[in-house]
Each structure stands twice: as structure tokens, then as C-alpha cells.
C-alpha positions in Angstrom: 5.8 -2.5 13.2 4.1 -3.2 16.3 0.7 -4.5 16.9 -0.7 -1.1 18.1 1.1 1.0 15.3 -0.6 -1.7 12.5 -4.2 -1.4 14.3 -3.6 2.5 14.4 -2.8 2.9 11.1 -5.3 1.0 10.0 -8.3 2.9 11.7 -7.4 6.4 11.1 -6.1 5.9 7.2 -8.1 4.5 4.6 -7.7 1.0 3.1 -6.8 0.4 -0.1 -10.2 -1.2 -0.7 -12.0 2.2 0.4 -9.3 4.4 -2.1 -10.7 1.7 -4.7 -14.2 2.4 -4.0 -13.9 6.1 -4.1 -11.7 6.7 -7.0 -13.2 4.1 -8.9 -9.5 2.5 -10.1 -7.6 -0.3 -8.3 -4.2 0.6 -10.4 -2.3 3.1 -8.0 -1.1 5.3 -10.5 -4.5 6.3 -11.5 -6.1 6.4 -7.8 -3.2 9.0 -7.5 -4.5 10.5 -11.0 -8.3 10.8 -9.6 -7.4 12.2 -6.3 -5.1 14.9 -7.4 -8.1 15.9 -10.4 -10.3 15.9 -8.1 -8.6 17.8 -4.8 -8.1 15.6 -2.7 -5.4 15.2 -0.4 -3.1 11.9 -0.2 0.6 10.8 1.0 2.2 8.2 -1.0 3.7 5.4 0.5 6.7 3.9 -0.3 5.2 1.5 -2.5 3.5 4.7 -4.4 0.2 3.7 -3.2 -1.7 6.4 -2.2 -2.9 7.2 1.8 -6.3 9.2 3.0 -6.7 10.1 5.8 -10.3 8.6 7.6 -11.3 12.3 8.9 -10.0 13.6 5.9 -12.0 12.0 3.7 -15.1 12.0 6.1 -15.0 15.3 5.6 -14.6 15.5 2.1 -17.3 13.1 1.0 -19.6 14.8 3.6 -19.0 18.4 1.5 -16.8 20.3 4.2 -14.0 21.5 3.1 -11.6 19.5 5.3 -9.0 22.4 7.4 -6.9 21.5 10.5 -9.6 23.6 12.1 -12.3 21.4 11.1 -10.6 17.8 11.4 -10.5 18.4 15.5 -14.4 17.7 17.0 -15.3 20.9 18.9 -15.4 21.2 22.6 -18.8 20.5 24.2 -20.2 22.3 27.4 -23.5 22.0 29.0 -24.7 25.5 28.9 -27.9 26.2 31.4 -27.6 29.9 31.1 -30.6 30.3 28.9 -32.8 28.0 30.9 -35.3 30.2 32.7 
């Protein structure tokens, strides 16, 4: 795997220290058990480790309920129309 692929990766999935934190388990196998009980979504790799997405779970922990709508940020204009 290259350099950029590794860094990529790493920024836009969560690391196994994060899964940790938020399931409360360091044992894959019950990481997999909390996230699944409790809705979330995951890959597995193929070590059977469980993979978050960043956004994804941004979203989650933040109480949205995380769509391919809602993962891509809205496009911003500068609307003046109402300025009198």
C-alpha cells in the first residue's frame, strides 16, 4: 500500500483506538457485537476487525441518522436577494 492510500485510510476510517473508545471493548468480536446491537454500520477487515467510517460515525454520535444524502456537506451560495 502506498503512502497516500495508508494516510487516506487512516483519516477518513476510524482507528481501532476510537472503535475501542466507543464500543467500550478492545476484543474484536465484541466491538463487532456492540456495533451491530446498537445500529451501527461497519466493514470487517480481513483480519475481522471491524471499520467506521469518520463521517459515518460523526454523524452518528452527533444524533443524525447518517444517509448518503447527509454524509455529502451541502452546497453553499452567497444569497444577497433578501438584502434590501
Amino acid at each position: 500500500m502506498s503512502k497516500w492510500q495508508g494516510d487516506n485510510v487512516q483519516t477518513e476510517t476510524l482507528t481501532e483506538e476510537e472503535v475501542a473508545a466507543i464500543t467500550g471493548y478492545q476484543l474484536p468480536h465484541k466491538q463487532i457485537h456492540w456495533l451491530a446491537s446498537n445500529g451501527w454500520q461497519y466493514v470487517l477487515t480481513g483480519a475481522r476487525r471491524p471499520v467506521v467510517g469518520r463521517i459515518y460515525a460523526r454523524l452518528k454520535l452527533a444524533g443524525v441518522k447518517p444517509t448518503a444524502s447527509s454524509a455529502v456537506a451541502e452546497t453553499w451560495t452567497f444569497d444577497l436577494s433578501r438584502v434590501v
